[in-house]
N, C-alpha and C positions, 0 to 999 in steps of 0.2 A: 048764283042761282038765277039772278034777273036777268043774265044775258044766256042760261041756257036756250032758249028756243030761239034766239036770235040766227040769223046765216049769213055767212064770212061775206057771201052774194050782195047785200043790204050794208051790211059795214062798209064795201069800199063802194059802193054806190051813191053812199050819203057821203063819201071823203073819198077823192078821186087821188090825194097826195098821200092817203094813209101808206103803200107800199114803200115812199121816201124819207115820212116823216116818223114812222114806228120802228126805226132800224139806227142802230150803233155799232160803229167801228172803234176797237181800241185794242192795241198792241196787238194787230195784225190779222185780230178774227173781226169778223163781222158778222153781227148777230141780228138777223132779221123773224122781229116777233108781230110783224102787222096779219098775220095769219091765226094767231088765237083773236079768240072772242076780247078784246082789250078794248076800251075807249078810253078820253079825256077822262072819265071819272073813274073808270078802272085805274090809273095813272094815280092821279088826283088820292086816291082812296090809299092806295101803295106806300104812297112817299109819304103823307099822314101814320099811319102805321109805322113807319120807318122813323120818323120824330120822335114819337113816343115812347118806341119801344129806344131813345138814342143809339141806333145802329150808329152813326157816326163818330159817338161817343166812345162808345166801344170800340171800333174800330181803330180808331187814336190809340186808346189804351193798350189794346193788344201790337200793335207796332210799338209802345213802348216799350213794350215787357212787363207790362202789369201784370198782375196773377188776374187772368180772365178765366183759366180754368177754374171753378171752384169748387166743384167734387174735388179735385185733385191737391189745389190750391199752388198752382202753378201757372205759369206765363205757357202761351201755345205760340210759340218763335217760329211755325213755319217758311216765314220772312224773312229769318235771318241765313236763313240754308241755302239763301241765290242770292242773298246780298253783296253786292260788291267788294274788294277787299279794304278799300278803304270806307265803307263804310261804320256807323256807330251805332249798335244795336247795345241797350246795357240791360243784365235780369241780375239783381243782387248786388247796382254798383261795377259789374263786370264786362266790360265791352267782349259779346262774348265770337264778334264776326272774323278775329283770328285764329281760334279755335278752332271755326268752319272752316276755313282757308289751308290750316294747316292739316286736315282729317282729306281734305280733296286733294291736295296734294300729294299726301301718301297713298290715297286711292288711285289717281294716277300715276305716279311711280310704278304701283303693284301691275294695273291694266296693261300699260305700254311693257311690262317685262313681260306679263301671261301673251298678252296678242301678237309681241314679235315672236316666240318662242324661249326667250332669254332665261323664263322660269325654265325649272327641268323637276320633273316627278324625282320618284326615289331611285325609278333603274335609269333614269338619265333622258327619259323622252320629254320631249315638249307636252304642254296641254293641249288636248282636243276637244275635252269635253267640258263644260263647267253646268253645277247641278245644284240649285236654290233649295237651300231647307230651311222653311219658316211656316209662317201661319199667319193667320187676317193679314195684319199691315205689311207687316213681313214677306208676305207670298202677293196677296192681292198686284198691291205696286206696281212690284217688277216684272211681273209676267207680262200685267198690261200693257206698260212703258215696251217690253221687247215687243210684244207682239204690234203695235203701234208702228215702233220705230225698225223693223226688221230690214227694212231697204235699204237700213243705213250698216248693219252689221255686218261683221266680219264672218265671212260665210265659212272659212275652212273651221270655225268652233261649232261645237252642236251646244246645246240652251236647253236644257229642260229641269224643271220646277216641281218640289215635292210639297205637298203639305198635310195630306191630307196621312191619320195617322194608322187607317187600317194598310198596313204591309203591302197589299198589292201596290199599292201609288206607288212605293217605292221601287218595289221591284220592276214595274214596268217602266219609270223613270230610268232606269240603269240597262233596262233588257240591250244588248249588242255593243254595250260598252266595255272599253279597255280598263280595269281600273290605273294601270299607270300610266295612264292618258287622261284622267278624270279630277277635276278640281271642283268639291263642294266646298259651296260658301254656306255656314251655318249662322241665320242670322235672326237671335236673340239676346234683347238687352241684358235679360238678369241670366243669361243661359240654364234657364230653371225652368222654360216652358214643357210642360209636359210632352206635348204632341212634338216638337220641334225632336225634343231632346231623345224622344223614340226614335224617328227616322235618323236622327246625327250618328245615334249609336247601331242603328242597322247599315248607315256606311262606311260607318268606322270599321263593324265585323265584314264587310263585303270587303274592303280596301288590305284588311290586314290579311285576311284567308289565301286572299291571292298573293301578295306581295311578302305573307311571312315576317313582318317584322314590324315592332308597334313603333317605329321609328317613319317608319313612311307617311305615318299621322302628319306629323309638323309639313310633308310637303304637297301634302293633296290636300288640305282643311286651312281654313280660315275662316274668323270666325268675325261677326258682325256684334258687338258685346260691348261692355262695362262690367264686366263681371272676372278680370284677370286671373284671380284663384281658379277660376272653375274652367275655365277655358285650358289655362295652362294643365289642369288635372287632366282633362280630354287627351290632352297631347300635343294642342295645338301652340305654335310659338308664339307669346305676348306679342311680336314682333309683328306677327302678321294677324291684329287684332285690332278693327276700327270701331273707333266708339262713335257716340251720338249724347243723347243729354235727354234727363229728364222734361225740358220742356218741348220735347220732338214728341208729337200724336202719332202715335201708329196709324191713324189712318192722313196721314201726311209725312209719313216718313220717306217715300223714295226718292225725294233729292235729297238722303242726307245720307250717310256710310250705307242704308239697305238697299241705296242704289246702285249698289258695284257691279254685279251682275249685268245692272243695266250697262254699265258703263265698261264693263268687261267686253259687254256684246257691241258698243256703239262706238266704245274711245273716247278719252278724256274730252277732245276738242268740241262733240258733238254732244255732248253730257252736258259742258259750258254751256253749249248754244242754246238747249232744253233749257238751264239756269236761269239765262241771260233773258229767254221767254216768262219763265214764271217770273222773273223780276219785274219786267215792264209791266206787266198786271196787277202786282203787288203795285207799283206805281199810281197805275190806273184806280187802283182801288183806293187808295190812300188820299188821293187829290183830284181826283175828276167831280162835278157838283155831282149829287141825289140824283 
């Protein structure tokens, strides 16, 4: 409130270095903040705050795998989703960073068959289409991450994204598609999401009406889940089912299995490289002073 009447004019007047000395570079952004109203005691004031409330304390704990959530009473491992492979992330005693390794690796398997054409639908053509069905963390992510990263995707696929659960989203989602050309990926953990599981089942009836047979399920669906009973009920093969873990947040899940899509649209190698970014940051975050 004390520096509202203050002008950015008057800040670097009294500090001719403030544009050099208010700016941080770390893992490859650079963040120049000498342009809000900040001083030495804004600063000052910040990192006081941050002692207190032991941000740093915290911070330790949740790279440990402590239960930091506690509404939930779970560890939030976002950290563990780009960690290296020979990293040691342990929640329960369980070093759990092979697990991630081994879930990316069957995601890339899956991507490099769908992008070369090597997957084949039911009447035998390759994939053209691929179509996201989730909700908040689920949809938010990955649309983002494509639309973000779209110069690096694979242009002969088309990318579109449903979540929303009045029917038209869906239907305009799908307007000019082939469905034996069209691979949705349905991705809910407990696949019990209401909204998710409306749209799944309006393209499960889109998919079957045309193609006539409830066997075409297993090769246009996959599902993004922990919930194999229910998945396998839908149709879809346990085979072509990637999990994640309760200490995955939905709103930090798209480096972890709800990023396939992305990684359908990008390829494995460049999914890594997006990783191999959030990791230097996790870095940064972990060990850089206040």
């Amino acid at each position: 409130q004390a520096q509202a009447p203050i002008h950015l004019r008057g800040l670097f007047a009294a500090d001719p270095e403030r544009g050099t000395r208010l700016a941080v570079e770390a893992a490859g952004l650079y963040v120049d903040y000498s342009k809000q109203r900040v001083t030495n005691e804004t600063l000052d004031l910040l990192l006081a705050l941050a002692a207190r409330r032991r941000v740093l304390d915290r911070a330790a704990a949740m790279f440990r795998g402590d239960v930091v959530n506690v509404t939930e009473n779970r560890a939030a491992l976002h950290v563990a989703l780009r960690a290296p492979a020979d990293a040691v992330i342990r929640v329960a005693g369980r070093n759990v960073v092979p697990d991630v390794h081994d879930v990316l690796q069957r995601m890339a398997t899956f991507s490099a068959d769908v992008r070369s054409g090597r997957w084949k639908g039911f009447t035998g053509k390759p994939i053209r289409n691929i179509v996201n069905v989730g909700i908040g963390g689920s949809d938010l992510g990955p649309v983002m991450a494509y639309e973000a990263l779209r110069h690096y995707s694979q242009r002969d696929l088309a990318f579109r994204f449903v979540s929303n659960v009045d029917g038209t989203d869906f239907t305009e989602a799908v307007r000019g598609l082939a469905p034996d050309e069209t691979l949705f990926v349905i991705c809910s953990k407990t696949f019990t999401t209401l909204e998710t599981l409306v749209n799944a089942q309006a393209a499960r009836a889109w998919t079957v009406a045309t193609l006539h047979d409830e066997r075409a399920v297993a090769r246009h669906f996959v599902a993004i889940s922990t919930n194999a009973t229910e998945v396998a009920k839908f149709g879809i093969d346990v085979d072509n089912m990637f999990g994640f873990w309760d200490w995955v947040g939905g709103r930090y899940s798209m480096d972890s299995a709800v990023g396939l899509t992305t990684m359908l649209a990008i390829g494995a190698d460049s999914f890594r490289a997006m990783l191999d970014g959030f990791h230097a940051m996790d870095e940064h975050f972990a060990s850089a002073p206040p």
